[in-house]
C-alpha positions in Angstrom: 0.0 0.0 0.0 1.1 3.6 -0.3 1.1 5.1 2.7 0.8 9.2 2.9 1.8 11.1 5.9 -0.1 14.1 6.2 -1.4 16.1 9.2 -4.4 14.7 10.1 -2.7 11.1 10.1 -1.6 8.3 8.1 -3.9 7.9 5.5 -3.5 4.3 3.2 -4.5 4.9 -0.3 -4.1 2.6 -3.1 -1.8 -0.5 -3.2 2.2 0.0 -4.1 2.7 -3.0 -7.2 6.3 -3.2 -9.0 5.2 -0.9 -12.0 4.2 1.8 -9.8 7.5 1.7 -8.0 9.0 1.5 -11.0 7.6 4.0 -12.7 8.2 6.3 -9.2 11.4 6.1 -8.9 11.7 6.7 -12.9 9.8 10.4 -11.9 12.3 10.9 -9.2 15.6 9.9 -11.0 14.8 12.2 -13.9 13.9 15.3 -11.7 17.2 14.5 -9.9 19.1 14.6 -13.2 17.2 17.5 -14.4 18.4 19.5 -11.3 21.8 18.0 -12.1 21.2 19.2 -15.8 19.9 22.8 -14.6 22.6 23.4 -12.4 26.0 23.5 -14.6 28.5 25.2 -12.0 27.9 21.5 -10.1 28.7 19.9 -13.2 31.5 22.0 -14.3 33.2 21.6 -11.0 31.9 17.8 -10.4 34.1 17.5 -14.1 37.0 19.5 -13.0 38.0 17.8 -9.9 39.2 14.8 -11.3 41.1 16.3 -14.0 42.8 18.3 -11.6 43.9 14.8 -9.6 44.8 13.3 -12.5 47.3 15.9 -13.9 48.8 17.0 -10.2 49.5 13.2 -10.3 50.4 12.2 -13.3 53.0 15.0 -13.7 54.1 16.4 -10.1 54.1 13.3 -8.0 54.1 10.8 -10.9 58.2 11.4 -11.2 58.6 10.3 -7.4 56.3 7.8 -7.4 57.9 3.9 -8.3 55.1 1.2 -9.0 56.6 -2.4 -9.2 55.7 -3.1 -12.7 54.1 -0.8 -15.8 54.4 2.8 -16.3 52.8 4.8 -13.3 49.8 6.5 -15.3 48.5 2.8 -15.5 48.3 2.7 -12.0 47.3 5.8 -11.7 43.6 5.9 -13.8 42.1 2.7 -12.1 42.7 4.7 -8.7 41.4 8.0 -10.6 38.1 6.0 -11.8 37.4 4.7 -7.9 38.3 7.9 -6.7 35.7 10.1 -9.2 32.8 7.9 -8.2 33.1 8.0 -4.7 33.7 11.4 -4.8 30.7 11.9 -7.0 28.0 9.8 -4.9 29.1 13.2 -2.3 26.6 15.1 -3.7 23.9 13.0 -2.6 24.1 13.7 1.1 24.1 17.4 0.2 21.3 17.0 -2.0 19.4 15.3 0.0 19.9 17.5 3.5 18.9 20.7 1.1 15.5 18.6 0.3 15.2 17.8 4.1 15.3 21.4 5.0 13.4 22.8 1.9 10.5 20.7 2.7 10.4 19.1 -0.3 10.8 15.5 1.4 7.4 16.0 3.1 6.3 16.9 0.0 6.7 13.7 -1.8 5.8 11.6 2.0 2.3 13.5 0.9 1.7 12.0 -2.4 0.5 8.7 -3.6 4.0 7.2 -4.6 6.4 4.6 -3.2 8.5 5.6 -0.4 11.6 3.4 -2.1 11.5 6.1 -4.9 12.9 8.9 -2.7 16.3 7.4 -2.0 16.0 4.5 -4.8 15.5 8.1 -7.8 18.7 10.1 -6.1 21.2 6.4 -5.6 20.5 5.9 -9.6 20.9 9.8 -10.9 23.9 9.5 -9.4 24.9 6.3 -10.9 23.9 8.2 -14.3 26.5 10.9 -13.5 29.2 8.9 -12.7 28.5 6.9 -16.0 29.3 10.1 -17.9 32.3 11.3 -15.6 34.0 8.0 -15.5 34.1 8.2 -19.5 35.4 11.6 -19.5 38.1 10.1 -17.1 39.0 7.4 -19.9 39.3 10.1 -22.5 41.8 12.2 -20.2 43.5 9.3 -19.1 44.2 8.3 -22.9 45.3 12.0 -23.4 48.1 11.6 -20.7 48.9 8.4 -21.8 46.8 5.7 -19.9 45.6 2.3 -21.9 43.4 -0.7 -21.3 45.6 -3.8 -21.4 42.9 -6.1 -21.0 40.7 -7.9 -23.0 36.9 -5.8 -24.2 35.1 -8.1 -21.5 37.8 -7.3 -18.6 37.9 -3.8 -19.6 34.3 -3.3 -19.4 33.8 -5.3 -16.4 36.2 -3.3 -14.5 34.3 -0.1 -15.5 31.3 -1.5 -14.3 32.6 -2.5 -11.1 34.2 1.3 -10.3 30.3 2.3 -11.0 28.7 -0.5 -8.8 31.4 0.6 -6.4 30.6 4.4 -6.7 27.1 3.2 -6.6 26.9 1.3 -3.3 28.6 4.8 -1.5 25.8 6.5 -3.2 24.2 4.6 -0.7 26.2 5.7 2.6 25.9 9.1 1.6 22.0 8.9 1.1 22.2 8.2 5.1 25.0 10.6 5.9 22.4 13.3 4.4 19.3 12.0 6.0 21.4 12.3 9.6 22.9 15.6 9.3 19.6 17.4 7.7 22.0 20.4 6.8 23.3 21.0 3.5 26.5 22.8 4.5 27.2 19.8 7.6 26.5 17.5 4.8 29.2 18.6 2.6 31.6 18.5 5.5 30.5 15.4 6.8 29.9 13.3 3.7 33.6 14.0 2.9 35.6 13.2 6.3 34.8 8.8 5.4 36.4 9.6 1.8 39.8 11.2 2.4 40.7 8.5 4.7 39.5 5.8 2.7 41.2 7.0 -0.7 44.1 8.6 0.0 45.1 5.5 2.5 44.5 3.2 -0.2 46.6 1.7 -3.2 44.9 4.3 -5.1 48.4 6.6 -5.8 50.8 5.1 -4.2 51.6 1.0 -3.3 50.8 -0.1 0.0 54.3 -1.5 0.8 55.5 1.9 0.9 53.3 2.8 3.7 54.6 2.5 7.2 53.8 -0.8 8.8 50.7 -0.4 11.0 48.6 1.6 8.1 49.3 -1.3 5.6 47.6 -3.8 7.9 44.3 -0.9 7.4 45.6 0.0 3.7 45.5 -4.0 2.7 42.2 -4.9 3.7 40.0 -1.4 3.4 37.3 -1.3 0.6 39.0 1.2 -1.8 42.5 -0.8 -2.0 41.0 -4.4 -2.5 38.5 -2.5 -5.6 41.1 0.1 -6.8 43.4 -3.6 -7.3 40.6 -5.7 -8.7 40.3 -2.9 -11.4 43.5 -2.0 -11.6 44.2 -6.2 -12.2 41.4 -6.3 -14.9 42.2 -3.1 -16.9 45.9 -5.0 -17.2 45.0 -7.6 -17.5 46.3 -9.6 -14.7 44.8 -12.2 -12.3 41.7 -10.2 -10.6 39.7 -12.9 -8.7 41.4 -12.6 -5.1 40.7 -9.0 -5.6 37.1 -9.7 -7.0 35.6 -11.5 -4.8 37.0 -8.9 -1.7 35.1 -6.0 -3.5 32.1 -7.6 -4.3 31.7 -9.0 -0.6 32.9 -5.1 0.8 30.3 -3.9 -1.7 27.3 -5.8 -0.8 27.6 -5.2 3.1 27.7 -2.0 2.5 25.5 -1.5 0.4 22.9 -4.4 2.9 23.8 -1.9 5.7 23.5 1.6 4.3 20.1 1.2 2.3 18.6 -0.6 5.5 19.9 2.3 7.7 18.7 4.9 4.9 15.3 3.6 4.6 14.9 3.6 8.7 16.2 7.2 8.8 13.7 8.3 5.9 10.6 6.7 7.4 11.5 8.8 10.8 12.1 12.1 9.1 
């Protein structure tokens, strides 16, 4: 049933099938893009960021940075394509908060739609986005030198799993915004898990040259085991051992974050 909060009560209207929520979350992943669409600063400067990594990378640290085998901007992009999508899925707990306080969230609680649309509309716009940023970070990768080494299927599948990766965050962030409420806390907040997670990570740089005790965190985190499987496929190398880690890291996050989402939304 859909179920519509409004102020004399919870009123039950008519009965929530698949092609309703379907077509629900549909409505709400388009109006998401639109804003996305409407609003090209975020755009722009969504674009821009990762350009900016790859470059600063690729030409000032690149020269001091030694990778075991390869040239370094083949290590680099696989970190660069993890990196974009997690950083992209950021915009979601901002989004979201700026809804919360607008009132536009009690808006849609009012009309006869599937609650799952809400959170299910803003996860896949953002998958949408990072579809189109990741391929802008293949064509700047090939302009600074970066090629696929794998076969078509290990290329693609590694591009679908930095997108299912960026995907599943989508997810965390969701909640991050539903907690804070505030679009500026969101911003700050929804960032403080990322640097942490990408920066000590075999993203950049290998984990052996990182002092002992963060390798055992480095080693095992989310980002390193998906930033290797890729990194493995796009070469490629051997990627199962990698594989298997990032889908497992993916799907308990993901299992944890939407059921934590969806409790926060129903108690906003």
């Amino acid at each position: 049933m859909t179920v519509l909060d409004t102020p004399a009560g919870t009123v039950r209207t008519r009965p929530v099938t698949l092609r309703i929520a379907l077509v629900d979350i549909g409505g709400l992943t388009r109006r998401n893009l639109l804003r996305i669409v409407r609003t090209p600063p975020l755009l722009v400067f969504s674009s821009i960021q990762p350009v900016m990594f790859v470059l600063l990378f690729r030409y000032v640290f690149g020269g001091a940075i030694h990778v075991p085998t390869g040239e370094y901007v083949d290590y680099l992009m696989p970190g660069i394509f993890v990196q974009t999508a997690l950083f992209g899925g950021a915009s979601s707990a901002v989004g979201l908060a700026d809804d919360l306080q607008g009132g536009i969230i009690d808006r849609f609680r009012s009309l006869p739609m599937a609650r799952s649309a809400v959170l299910a509309g803003r996860t896949l716009a953002d998958l949408v986005r990072n579809l189109l940023v990741v391929f802008l970070m293949v064509a700047v990768g090939y302009l600074v030198g970066f090629r696929f080494h794998g076969t078509i299927g290990t290329d693609v599948g590694g591009l679908a799993l930095v997108l299912l990766f960026g995907y599943v965050f989508s997810w965390v962030f969701v909640s991050i915004g539903l907690w804070v409420g505030n679009p500026e806390t969101a911003q700050v907040a929804g960032f403080l898990p990322l640097f942490p997670l990408t920066f000590a990570s075999s993203a950049f740089v290998p984990v052996s040259s990182m002092p002992g005790w963060l390798q055992a965190f480095a080693n095992v985190q989310p980002v390193s085991v998906t930033v290797d499987a890729v990194r493995a496929m796009l070469e490629g190398a051997t990627f199962g051992h990698w594989l298997w880690q990032s889908l497992a890291w993916a799907a308990g996050i993901l299992i944890v974050f939407s059921i934590l989402a969806v409790r926060r939304y129903r108690k906003v």
